[in-house]
DSSP file (Angstrom, degrees, kcal/mol; ACC not computed):
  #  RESIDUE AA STRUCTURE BP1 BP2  ACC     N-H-->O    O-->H-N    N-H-->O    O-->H-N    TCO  KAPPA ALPHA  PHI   PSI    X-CA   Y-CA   Z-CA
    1    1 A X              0   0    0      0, 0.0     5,-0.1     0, 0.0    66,-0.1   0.000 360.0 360.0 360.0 137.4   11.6    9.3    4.0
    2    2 A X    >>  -     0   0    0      1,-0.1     3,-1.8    64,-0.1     4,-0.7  -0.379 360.0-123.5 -84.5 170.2   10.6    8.1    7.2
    3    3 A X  H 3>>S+     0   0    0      1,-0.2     4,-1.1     2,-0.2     5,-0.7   0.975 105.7  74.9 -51.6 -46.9    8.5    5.3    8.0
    4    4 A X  H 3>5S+     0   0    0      1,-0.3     4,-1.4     2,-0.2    -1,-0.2   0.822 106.4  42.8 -33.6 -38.9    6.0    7.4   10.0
    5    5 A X  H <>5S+     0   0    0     -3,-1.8     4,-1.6     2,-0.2    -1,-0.3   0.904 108.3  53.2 -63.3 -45.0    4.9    8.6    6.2
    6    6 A X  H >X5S+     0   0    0     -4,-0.7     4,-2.2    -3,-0.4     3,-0.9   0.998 116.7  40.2 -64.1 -67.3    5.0    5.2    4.6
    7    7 A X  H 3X5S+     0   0    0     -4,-1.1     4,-1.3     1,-0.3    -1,-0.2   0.859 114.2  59.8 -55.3 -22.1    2.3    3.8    7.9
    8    8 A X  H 3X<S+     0   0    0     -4,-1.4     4,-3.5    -5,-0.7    -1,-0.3   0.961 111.2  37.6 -59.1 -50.5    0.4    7.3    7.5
    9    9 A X  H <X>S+     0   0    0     -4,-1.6     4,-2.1    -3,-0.9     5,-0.5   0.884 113.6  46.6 -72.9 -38.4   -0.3    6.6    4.2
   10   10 A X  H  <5S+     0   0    0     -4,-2.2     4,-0.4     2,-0.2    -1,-0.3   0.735 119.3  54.0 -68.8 -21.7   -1.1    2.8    4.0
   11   11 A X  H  X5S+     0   0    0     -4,-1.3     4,-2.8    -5,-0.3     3,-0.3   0.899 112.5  36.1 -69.0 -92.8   -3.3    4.0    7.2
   12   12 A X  H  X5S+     0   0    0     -4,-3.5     4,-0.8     1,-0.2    -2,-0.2   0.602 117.8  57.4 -64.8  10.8   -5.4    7.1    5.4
   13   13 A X  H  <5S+     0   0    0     -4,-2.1    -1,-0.2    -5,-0.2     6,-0.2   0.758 107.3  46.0 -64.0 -54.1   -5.6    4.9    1.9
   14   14 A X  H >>XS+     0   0    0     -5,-0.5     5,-2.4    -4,-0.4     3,-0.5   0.899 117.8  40.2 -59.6 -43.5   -7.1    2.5    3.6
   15   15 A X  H >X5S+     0   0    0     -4,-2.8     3,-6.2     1,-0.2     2,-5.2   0.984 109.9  60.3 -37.7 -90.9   -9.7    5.1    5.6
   16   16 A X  H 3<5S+     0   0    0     -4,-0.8    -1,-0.2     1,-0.3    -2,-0.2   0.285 111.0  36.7 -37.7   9.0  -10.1    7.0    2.5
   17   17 A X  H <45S-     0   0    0     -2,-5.2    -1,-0.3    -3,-0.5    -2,-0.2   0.543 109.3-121.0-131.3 -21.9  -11.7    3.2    0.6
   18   18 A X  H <<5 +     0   0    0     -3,-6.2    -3,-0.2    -4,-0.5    -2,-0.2   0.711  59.3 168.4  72.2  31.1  -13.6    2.4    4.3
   19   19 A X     << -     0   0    0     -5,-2.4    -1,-0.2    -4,-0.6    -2,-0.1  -0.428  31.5-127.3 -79.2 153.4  -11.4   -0.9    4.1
   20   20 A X     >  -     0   0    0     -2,-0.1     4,-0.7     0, 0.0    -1,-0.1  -0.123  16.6-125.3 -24.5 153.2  -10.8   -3.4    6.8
   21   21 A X  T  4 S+     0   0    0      2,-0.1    14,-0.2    -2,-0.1     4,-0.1   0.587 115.5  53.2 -65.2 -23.2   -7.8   -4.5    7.8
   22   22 A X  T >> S+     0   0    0      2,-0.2     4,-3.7     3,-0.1     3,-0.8   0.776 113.2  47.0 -74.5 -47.4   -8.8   -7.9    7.2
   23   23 A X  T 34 S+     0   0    0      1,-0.2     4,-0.4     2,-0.2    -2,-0.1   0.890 107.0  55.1 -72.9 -16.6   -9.8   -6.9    3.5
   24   24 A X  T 3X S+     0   0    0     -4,-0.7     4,-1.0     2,-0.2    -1,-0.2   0.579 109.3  50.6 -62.6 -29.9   -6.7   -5.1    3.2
   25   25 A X  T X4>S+     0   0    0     -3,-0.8     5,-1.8     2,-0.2     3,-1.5   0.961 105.0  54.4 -72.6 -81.7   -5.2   -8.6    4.2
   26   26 A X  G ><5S+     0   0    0     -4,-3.7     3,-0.7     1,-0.2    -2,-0.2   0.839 101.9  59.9 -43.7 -23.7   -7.1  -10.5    1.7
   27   27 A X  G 345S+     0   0    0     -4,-0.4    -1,-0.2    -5,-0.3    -2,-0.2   0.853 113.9  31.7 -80.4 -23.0   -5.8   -8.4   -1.0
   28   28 A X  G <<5S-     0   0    0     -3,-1.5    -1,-0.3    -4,-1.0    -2,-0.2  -0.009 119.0-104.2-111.0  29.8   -2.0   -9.0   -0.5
   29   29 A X  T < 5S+     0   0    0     -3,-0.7     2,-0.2     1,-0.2    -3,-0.2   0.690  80.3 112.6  60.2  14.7   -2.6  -12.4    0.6
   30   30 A X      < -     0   0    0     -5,-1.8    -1,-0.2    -6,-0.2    -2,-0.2  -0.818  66.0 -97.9-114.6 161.8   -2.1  -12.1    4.3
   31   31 A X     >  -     0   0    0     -2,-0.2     4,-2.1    -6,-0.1     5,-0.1  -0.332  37.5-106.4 -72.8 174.4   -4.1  -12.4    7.4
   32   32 A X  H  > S+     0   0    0      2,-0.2     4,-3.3     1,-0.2     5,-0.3   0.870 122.9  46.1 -49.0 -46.2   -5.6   -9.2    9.5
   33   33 A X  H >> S+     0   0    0      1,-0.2     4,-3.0     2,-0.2     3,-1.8   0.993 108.9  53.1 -75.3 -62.2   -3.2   -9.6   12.1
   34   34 A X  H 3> S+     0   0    0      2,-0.2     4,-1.4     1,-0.2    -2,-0.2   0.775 111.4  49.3 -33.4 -52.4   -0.3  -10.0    9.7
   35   35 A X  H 3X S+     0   0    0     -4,-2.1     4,-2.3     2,-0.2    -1,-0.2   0.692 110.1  54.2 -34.6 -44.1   -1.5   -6.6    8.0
   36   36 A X  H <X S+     0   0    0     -4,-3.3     4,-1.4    -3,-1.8    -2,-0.2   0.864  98.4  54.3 -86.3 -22.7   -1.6   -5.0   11.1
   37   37 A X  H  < S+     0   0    0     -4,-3.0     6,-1.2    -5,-0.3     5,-0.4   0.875 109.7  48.0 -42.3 -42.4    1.4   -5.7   12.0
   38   38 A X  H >< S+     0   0    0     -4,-1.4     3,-2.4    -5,-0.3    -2,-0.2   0.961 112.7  55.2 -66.1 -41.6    2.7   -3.9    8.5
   39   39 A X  H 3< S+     0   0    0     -4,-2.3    -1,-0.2     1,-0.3    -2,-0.2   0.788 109.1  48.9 -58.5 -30.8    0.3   -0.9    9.4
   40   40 A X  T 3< S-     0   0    0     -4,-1.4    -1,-0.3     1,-0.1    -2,-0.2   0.336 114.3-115.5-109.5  23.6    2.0   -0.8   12.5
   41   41 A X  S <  S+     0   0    0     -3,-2.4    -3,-0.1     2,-0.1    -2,-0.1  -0.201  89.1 103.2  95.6 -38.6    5.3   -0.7   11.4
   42   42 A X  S    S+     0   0    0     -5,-0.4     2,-0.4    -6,-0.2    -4,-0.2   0.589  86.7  39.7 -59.1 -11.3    6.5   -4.1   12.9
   43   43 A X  S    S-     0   0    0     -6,-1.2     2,-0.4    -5,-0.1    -2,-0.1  -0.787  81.1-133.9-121.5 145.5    6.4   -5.9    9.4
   44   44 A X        -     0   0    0     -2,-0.4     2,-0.1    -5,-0.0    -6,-0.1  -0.824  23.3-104.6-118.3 156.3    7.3   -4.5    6.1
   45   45 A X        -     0   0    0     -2,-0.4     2,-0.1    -7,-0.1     3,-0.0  -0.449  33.9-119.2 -79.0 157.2    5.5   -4.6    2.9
   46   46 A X     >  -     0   0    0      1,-0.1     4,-1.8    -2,-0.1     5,-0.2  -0.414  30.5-110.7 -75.7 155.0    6.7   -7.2   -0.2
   47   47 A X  H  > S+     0   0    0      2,-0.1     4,-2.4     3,-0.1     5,-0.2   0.952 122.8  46.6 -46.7 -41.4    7.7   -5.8   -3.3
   48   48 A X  H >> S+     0   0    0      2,-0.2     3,-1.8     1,-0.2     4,-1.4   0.952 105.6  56.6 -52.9 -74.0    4.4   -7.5   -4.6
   49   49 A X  H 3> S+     0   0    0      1,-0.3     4,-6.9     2,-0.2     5,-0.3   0.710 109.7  43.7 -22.7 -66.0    2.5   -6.3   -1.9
   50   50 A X  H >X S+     0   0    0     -4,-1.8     4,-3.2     1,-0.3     3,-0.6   0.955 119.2  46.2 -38.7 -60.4    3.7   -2.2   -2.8
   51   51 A X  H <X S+     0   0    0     -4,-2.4     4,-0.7    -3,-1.8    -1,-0.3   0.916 114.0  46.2 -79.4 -38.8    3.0   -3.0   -6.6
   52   52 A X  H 3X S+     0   0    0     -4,-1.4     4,-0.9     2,-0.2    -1,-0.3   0.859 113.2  53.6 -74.7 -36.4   -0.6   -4.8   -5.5
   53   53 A X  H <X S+     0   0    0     -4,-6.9     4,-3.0    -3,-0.6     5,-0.3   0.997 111.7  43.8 -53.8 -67.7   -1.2   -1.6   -3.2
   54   54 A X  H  <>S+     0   0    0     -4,-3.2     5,-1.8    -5,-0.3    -1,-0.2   0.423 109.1  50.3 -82.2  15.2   -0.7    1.0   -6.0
   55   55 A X  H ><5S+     0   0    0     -4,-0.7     3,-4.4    -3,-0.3     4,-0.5   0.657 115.6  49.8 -98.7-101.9   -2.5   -0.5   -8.6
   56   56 A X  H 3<5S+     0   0    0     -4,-0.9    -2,-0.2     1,-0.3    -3,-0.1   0.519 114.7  37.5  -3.0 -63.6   -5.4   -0.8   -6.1
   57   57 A X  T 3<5S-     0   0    0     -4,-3.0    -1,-0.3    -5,-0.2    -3,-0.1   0.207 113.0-119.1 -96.5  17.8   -5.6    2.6   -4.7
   58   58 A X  T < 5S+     0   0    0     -3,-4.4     2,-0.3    -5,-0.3    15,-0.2   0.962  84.5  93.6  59.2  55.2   -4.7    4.1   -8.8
   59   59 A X  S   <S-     0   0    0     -5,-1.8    13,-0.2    -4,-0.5     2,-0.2  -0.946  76.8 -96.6-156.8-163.4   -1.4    5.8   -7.5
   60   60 A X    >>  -     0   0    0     11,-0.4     3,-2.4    -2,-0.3     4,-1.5  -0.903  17.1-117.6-135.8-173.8    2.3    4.6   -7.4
   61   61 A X  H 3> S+     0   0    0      1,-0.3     4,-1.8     2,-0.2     6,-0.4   0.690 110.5  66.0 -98.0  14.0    4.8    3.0   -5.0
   62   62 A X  H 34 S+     0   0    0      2,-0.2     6,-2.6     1,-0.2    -1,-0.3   0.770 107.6  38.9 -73.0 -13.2    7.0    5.9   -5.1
   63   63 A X  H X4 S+     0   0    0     -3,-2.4     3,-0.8     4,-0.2    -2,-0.2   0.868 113.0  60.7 -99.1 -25.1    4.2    7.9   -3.3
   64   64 A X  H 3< S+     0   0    0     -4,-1.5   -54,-0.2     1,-0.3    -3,-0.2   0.668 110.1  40.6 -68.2 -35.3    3.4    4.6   -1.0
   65   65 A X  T 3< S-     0   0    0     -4,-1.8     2,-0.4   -56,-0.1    -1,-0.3  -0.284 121.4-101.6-117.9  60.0    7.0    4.6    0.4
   66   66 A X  S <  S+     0   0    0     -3,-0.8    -3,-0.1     1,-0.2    -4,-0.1   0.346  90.8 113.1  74.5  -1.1    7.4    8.3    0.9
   67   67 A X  S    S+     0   0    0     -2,-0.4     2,-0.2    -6,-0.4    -4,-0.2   0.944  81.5  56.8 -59.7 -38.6    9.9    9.4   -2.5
   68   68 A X        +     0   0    0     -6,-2.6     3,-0.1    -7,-0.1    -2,-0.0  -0.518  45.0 179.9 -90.0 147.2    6.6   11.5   -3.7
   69   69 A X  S    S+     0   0    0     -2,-0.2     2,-1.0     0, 0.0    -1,-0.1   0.265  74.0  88.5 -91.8 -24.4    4.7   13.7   -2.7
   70   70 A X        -     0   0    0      1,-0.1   -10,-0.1    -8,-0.1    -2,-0.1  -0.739  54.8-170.5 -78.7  98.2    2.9   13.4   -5.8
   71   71 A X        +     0   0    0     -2,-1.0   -11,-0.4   -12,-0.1    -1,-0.1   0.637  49.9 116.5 -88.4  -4.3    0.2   10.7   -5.2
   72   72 A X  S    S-     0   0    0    -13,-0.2   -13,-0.1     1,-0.1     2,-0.1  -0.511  72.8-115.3 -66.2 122.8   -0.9   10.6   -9.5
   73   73 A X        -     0   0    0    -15,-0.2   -13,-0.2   -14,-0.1    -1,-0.1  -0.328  23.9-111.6 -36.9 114.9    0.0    7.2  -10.8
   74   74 A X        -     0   0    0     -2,-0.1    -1,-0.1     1,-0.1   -15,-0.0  -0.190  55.3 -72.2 -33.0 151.9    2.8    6.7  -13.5
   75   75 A X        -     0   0    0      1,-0.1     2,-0.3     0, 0.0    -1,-0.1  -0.427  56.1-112.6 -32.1 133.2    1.7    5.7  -16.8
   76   76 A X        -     0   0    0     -3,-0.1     2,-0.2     1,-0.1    -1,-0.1  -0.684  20.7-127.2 -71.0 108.8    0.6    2.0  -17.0
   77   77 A X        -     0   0    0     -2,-0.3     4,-0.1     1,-0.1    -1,-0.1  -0.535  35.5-110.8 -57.7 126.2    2.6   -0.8  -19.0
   78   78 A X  S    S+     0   0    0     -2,-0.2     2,-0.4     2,-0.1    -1,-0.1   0.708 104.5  41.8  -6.5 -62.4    0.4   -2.3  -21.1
   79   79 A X  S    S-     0   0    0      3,-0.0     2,-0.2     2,-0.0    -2,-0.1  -0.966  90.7-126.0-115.0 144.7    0.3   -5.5  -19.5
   80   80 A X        -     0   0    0     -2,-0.4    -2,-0.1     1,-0.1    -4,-0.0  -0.617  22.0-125.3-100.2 148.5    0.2   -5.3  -15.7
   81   81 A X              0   0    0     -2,-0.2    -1,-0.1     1,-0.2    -3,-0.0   0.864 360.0 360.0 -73.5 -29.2    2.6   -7.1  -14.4
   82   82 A X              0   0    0    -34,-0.1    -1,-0.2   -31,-0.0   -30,-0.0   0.487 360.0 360.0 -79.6 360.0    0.9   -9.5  -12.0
């Protein structure tokens, strides 16, 4: 899938919560500028980061890097992994 889908989305998730970029930041443990940079392509997300995204926004990271179209979360393991 291309990126333009993956930044679309991490873009209108983020809209869609009324988030910051800066809070978005705090939540994977990077600064604002470091965040925009991923938002804007020039940076790529961690594995954590993806798994921290879609447990946040209730979806999964196959719809967060573009395999899905289907934004409905997999089932949940029991214990989350982080």
């Amino acid at each position: 899938m291309e990126d333009k889908v993956i930044l679309k989305r991490l873009l209108d998730f983020r809209e869609s919560k009324n988030l910051t970029q800066k809070a978005l930041g705090n939540i994977l443990g990077v600064s604002q500028a470091q965040y925009n940079r991923i938002e804007k392509g020039e940076n790529q997300l961690s594995y954590d980061g993806i798994i921290k995204l879609a447990y946040f926004y209730n979806t999964s990271s196959d719809f967060l890097l573009g395999i899905t179209d289907d934004s409905r979360p997999y089932p949940r393991a029991k214990k989350k992994p982080l």
